[in-house]
C-alpha positions as CSV (number, residue, x, y, z in Angstrom):
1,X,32.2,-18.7,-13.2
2,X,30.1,-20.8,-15.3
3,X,25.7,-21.4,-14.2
4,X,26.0,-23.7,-11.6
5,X,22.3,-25.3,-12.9
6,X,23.6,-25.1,-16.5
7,X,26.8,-26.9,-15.6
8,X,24.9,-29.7,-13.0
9,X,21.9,-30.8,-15.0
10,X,21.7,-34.2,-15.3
11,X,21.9,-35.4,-19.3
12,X,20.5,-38.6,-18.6
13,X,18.0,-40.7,-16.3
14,X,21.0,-42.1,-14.2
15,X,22.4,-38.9,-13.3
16,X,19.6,-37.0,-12.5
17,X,19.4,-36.8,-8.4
18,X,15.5,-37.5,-7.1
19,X,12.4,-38.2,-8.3
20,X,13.5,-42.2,-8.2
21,X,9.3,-42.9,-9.0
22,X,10.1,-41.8,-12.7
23,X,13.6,-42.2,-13.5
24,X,14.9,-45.6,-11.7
25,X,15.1,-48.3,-14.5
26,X,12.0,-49.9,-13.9
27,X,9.7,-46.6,-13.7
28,X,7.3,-46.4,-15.9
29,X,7.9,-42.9,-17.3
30,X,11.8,-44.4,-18.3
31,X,10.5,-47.9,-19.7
32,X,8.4,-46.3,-22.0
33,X,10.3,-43.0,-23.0
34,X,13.8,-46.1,-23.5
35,X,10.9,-48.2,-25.3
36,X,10.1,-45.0,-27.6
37,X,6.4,-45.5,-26.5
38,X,6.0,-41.9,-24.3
39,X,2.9,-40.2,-25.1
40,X,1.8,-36.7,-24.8
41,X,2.6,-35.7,-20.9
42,X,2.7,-33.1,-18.2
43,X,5.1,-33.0,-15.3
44,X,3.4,-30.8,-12.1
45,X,5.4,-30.0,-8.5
46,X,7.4,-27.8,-6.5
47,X,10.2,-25.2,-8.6
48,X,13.5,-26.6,-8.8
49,X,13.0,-30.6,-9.1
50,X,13.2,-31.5,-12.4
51,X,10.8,-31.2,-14.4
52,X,12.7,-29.4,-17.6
53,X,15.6,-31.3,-17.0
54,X,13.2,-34.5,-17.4
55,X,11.7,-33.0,-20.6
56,X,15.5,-32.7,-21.8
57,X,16.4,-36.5,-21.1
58,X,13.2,-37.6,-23.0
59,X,14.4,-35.4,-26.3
60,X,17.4,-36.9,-25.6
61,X,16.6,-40.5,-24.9
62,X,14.1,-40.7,-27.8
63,X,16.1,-39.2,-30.1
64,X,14.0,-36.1,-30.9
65,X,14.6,-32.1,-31.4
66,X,14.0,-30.7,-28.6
67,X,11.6,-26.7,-28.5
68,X,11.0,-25.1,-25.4
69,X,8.7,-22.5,-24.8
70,X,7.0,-20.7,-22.1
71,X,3.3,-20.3,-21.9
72,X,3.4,-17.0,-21.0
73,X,5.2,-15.5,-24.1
74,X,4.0,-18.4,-26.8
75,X,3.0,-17.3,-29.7
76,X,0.7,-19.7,-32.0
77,X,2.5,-19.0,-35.0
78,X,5.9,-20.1,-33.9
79,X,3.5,-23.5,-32.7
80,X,2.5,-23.3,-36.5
81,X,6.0,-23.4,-38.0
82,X,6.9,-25.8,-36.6
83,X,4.2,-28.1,-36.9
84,X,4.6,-27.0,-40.7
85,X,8.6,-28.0,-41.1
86,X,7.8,-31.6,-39.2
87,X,4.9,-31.7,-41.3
88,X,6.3,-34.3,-44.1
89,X,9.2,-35.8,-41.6
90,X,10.2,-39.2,-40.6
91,X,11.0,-37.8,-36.9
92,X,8.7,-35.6,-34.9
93,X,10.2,-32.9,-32.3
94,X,8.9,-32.8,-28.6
95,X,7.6,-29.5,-28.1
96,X,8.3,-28.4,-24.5
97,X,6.1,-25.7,-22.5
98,X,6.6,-24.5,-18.9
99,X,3.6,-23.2,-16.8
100,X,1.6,-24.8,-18.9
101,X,-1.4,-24.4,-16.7
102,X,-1.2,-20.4,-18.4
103,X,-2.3,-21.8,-22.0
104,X,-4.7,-19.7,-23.6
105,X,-7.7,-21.9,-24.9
106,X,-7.2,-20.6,-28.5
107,X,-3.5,-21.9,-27.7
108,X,-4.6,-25.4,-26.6
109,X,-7.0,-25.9,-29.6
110,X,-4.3,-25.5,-32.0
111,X,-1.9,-28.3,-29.9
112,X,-4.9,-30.5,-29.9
113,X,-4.8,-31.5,-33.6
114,X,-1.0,-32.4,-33.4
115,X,-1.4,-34.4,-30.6
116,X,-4.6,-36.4,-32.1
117,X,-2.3,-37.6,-34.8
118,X,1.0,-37.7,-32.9
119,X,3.1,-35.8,-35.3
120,X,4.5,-34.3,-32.4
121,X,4.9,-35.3,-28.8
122,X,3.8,-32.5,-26.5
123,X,5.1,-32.2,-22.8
124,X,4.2,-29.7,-20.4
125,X,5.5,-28.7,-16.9
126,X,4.0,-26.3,-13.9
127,X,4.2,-25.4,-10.8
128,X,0.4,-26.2,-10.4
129,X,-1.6,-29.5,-11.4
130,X,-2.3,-28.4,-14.8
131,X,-4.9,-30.8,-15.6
132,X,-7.6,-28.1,-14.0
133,X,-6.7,-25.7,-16.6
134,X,-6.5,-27.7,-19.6
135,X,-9.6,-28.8,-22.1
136,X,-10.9,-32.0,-21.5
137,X,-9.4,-32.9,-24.6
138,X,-6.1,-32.9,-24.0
139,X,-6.6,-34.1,-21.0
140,X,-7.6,-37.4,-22.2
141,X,-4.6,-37.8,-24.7
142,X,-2.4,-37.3,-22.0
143,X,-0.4,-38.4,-18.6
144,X,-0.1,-36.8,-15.7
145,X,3.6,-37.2,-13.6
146,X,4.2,-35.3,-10.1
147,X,7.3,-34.3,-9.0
148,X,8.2,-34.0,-5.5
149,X,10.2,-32.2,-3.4
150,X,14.1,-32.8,-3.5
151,X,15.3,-34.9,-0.2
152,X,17.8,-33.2,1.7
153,X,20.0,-36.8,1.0
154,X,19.6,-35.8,-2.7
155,X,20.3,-32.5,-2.3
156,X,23.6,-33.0,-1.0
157,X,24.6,-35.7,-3.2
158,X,24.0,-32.8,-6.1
159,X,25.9,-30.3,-3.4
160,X,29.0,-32.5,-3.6
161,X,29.0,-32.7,-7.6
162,X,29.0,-28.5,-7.5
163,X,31.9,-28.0,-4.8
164,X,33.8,-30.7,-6.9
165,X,33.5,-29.3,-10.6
166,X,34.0,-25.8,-9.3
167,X,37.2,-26.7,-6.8
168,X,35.5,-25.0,-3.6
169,X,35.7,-25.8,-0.2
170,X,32.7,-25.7,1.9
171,X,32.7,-26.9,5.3
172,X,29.9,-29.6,6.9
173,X,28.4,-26.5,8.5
174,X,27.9,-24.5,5.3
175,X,27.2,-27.5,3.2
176,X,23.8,-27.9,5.8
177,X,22.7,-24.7,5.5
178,X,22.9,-24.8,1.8
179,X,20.5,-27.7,1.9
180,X,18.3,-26.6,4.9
181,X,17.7,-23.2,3.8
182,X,16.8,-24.6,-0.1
183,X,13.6,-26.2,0.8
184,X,14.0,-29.1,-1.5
185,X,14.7,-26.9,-4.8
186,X,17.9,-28.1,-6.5
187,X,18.2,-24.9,-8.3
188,X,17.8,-22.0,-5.5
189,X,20.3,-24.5,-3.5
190,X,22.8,-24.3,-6.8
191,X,22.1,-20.4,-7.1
192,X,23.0,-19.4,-3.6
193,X,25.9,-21.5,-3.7
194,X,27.3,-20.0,-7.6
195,X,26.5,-16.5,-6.0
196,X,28.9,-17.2,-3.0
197,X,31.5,-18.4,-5.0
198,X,31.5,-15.8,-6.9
199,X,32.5,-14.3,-3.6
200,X,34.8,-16.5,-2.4
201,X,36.0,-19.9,-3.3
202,X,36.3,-21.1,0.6
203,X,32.3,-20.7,1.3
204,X,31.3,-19.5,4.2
205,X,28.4,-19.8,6.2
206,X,28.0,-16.2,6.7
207,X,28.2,-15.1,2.9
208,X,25.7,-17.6,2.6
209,X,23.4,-15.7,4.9
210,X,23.8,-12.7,4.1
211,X,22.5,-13.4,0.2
212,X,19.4,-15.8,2.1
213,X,18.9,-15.0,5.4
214,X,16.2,-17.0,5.9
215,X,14.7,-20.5,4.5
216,X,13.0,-20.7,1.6
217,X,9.6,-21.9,2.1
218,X,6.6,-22.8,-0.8
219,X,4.3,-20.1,-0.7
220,X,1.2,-21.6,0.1
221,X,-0.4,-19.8,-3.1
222,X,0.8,-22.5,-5.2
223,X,-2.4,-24.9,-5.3
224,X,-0.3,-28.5,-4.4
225,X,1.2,-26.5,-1.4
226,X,-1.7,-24.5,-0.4
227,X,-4.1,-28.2,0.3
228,X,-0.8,-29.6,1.7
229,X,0.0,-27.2,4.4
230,X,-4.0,-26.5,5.9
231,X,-4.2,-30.0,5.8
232,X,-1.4,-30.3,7.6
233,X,-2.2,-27.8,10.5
234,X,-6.0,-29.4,10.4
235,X,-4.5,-32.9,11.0
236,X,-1.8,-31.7,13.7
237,X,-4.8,-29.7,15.8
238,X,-7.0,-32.6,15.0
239,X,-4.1,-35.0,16.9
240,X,-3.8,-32.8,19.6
241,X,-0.4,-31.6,18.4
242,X,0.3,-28.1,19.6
243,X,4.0,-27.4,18.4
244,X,3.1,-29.1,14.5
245,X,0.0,-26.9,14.4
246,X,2.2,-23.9,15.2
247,X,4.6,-24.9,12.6
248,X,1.9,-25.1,9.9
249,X,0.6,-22.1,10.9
250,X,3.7,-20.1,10.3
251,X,4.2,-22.0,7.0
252,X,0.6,-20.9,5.8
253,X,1.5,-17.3,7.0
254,X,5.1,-17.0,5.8
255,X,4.0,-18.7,2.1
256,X,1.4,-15.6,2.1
257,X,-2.0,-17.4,2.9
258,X,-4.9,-14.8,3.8
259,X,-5.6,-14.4,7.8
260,X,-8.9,-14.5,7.0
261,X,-8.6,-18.2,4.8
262,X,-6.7,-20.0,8.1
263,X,-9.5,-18.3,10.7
264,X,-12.6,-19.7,8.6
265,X,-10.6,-23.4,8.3
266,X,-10.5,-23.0,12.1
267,X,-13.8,-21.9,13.0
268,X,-14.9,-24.9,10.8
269,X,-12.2,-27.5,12.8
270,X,-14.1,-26.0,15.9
271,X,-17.5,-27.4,15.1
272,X,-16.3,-30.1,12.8
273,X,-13.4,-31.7,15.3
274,X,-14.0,-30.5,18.4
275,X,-17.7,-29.6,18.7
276,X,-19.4,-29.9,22.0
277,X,-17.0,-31.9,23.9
278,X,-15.6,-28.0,23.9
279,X,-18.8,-25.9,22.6
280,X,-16.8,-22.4,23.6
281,X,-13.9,-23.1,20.7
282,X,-16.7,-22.0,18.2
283,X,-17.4,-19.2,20.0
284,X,-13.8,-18.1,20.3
285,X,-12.8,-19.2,16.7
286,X,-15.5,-17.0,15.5
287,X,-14.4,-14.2,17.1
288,X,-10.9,-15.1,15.9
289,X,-12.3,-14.4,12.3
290,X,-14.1,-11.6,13.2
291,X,-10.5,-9.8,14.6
292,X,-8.2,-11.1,12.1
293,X,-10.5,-9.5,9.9
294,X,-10.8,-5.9,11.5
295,X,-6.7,-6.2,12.1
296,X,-5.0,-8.0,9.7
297,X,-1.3,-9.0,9.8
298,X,1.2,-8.7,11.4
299,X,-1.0,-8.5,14.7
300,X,-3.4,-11.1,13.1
301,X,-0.9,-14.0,13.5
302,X,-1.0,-14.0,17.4
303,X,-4.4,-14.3,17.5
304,X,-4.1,-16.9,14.7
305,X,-2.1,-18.4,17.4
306,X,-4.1,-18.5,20.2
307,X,-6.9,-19.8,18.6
308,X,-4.6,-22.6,17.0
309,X,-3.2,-23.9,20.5
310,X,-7.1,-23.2,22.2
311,X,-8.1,-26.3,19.5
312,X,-5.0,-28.3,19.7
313,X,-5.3,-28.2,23.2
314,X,-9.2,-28.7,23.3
315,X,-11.0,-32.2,24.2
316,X,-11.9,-33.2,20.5
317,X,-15.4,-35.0,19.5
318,X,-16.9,-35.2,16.0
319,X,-20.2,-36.2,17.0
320,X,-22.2,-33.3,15.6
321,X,-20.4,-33.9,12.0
322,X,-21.2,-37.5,12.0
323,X,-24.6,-36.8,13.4
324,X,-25.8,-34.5,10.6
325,X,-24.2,-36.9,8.2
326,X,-26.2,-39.6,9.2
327,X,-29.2,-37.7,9.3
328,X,-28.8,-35.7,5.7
329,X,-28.0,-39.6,4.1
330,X,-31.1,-41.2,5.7
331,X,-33.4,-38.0,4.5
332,X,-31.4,-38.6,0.8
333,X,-32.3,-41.9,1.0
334,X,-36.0,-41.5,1.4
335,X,-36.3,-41.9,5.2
336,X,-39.5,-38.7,4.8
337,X,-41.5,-39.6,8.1
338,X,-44.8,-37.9,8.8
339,X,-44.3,-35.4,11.6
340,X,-46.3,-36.3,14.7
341,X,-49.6,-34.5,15.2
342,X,-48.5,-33.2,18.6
343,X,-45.8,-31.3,17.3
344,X,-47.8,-30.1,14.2
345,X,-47.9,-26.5,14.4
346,X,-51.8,-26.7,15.5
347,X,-50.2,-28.6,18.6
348,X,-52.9,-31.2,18.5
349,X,-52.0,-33.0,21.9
350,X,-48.6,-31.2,22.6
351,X,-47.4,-31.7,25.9
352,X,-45.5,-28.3,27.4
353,X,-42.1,-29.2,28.6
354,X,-42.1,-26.5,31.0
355,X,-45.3,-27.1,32.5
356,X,-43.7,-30.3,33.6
357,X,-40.8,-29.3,35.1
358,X,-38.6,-28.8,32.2
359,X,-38.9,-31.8,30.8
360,X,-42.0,-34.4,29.7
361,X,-42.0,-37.7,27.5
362,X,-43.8,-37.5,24.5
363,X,-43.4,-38.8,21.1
364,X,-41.0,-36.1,18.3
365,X,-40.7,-39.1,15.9
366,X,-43.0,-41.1,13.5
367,X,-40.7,-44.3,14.0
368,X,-37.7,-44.5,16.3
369,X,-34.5,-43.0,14.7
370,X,-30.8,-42.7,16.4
371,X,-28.0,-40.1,14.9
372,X,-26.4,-38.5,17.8
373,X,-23.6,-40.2,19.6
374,X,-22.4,-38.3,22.8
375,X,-19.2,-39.5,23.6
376,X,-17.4,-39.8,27.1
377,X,-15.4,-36.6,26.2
378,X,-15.1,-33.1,27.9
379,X,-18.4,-31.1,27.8
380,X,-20.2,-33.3,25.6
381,X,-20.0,-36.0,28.9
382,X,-21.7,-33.5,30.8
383,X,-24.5,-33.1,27.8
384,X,-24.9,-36.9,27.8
385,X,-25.6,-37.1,31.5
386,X,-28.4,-34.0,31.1
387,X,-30.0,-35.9,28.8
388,X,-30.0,-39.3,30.8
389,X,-28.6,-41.1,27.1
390,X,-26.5,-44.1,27.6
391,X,-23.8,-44.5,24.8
392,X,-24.6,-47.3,22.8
């Protein structure tokens, strides 16, 4: 049976499923590959959504040979013959390169004069924004295109073409989990299905699960994923949303993301988010680093956990982080006062609080500043009433 990918890419814009934001008729990317006006790009986002097949339908759509290489195993001198055997000719080639973000700098150098005087038209793809890895240089003789993540709609619209072409019969059942289980990548959806019918031509759900037992998931290693997903859990704590924080969690864990990386974004979340309207979820977060660190996984994910539903759960104020905001801008912005004589360390005229009960008015301030806000919220209430403050 013949490579389901192979036999289901798409050969031209219309055909290829997702990624609408580039190939519908009025996208940019298609208006000026149709118009012959592309210039030197790079495709970045998740495995399995496009991007070669893209690079194909450009070599294809402006008429040009078509190289593909991979960054990893590139050699400079098969960059040089080629460059050579275009040197003199009417029609340049597109010269494709996956994980692109792996270019050597000697590597990128010798692309850079080709693509100053556009005898060829580069286009790179990765996994990972490339744009942090590449010279400055080719940066700014380039555009940058992200691909996203296949819909499950689109998925099974590319589903249907497979069990048709290949005569298979796949219930709705089956058909779901193909799609569920592929998270959003066309070609490890394609793959599972070519290696069950190479099994059986009535597809079952349990040959399916038996070659992927469980879901695929983006490891959170791979830098687009990795800011998506802790984003993702700080936002859903932050909103006070247990069972999405959970979730996130488990994504950051299952895609490989270091114990110790999650418990430092939540000790952070603890001061930043929730602060003193809860002033113990710093102290437990902290010791939440300090365990995951003496224990590690699989152990480490519980108290993960715990931690993560303590702050979801938490009263949330961000009065601290907007205090010390406020504060650090004024001081930036020249606000230097002279410190008050009483509170000079010769304590000219300093007034002992706890000679006068505990507390005792007297000036701390040149000039009459305000940063802290207490709001009406858990602890920080209680904080606001010991210091007699009236939110403004």
């Amino acid at each position: 049976m013949q490579d389901f990918t192979q036999q289901l890419r798409a050969k031209n814009f219309d055909e290829l499923v997702g990624q609408e934001h580039l190939t519908a008729s009025n996208a940019p990317l298609r208006v000026l590959c149709e118009k012959f006006a592309l210039g030197h790009s790079f495709f970045y986002g998740p495995a399995g959504t496009g991007k070669t097949s893209i690079a194909r339908i450009i070599a294809k759509t402006m008429d040009l040979p078509f190289y593909e290489f991979n960054a990893t195993s590139l050699k400079i001198e098969q960059l040089r013959k080629i460059f050579e055997q275009y040197k003199n000719a009417l029609q340049k080639p597109l010269i494709f390169i996956d994980e692109v973000h792996r270019l050597a700098k000697n590597q990128q150098e010798v692309l850079l004069p080709v693509m100053e005087n556009n005898s060829v038209l580069v286009i790179g793809a990765s996994t990972e924004n490339p744009f942090f890895s590449l010279t400055s240089a080719i940066r700014s003789r380039s555009m940058l295109f992200e691909l996203k993540h296949i819909t499950n709609s689109s998925l099974e619209i590319l589903l249907l073409r497979a069990i048709e072409l290949n005569n298979l019969v796949v219930d709705a059942d089956t058909r779901e989990y193909l799609v569920a289980s592929s998270g959003g990548d066309a070609r490890a959806m394609l793959k599972l299905l070519e290696f069950a019918a190479n099994i059986e031509t009535t597809v079952t759900i349990e040959t399916l699960k038996s070659l992927r037992p469980n879901a695929l998931a983006a490891g959170s290693s791979e830098a687009g994923v990795h800011y998506d997903l802790t984003s993702a859990m700080i936002k859903s704590i932050r909103g006070s949303d247990a069972d999405a924080a959970i979730y996130y969690l488990a994504r950051l864990i299952e895609g490989g993301e270091s114990a110790d990386f999650i418990a430092r974004r939540l000790v952070i979340l603890a001061s930043e988010d929730v602060g003193n309207a809860n002033p113990q979820a710093l102290t437990l977060t902290t010791s939440c680093l300090t365990s995951v660190s003496k224990i590690g996984y699989p152990e480490a994910r519980i108290i993960l956990a715990q931690a993560v539903i303590y702050l979801s759960a938490s009263p949330k104020s961000n009065s601290a982080y907007m205090a010390i905001n406020e504060a650090l801008n004024s001081v930036r912005n020249g606000n230097i006062l002279e410190i008050p004589t009483n509170i000079c360390q010769q304590n000219s005229g300093y007034l002992y609080p706890h000679d006068f009960g505990g507390y005792v008015k007297q000036q701390y301030l040149s000039k009459p500043m305000k940063f802290v806000e207490f709001k009406e919220i858990g602890y920080e209430k209680k904080m606001k009433d010991w210091l007699g403050i009236t939110v403004r």
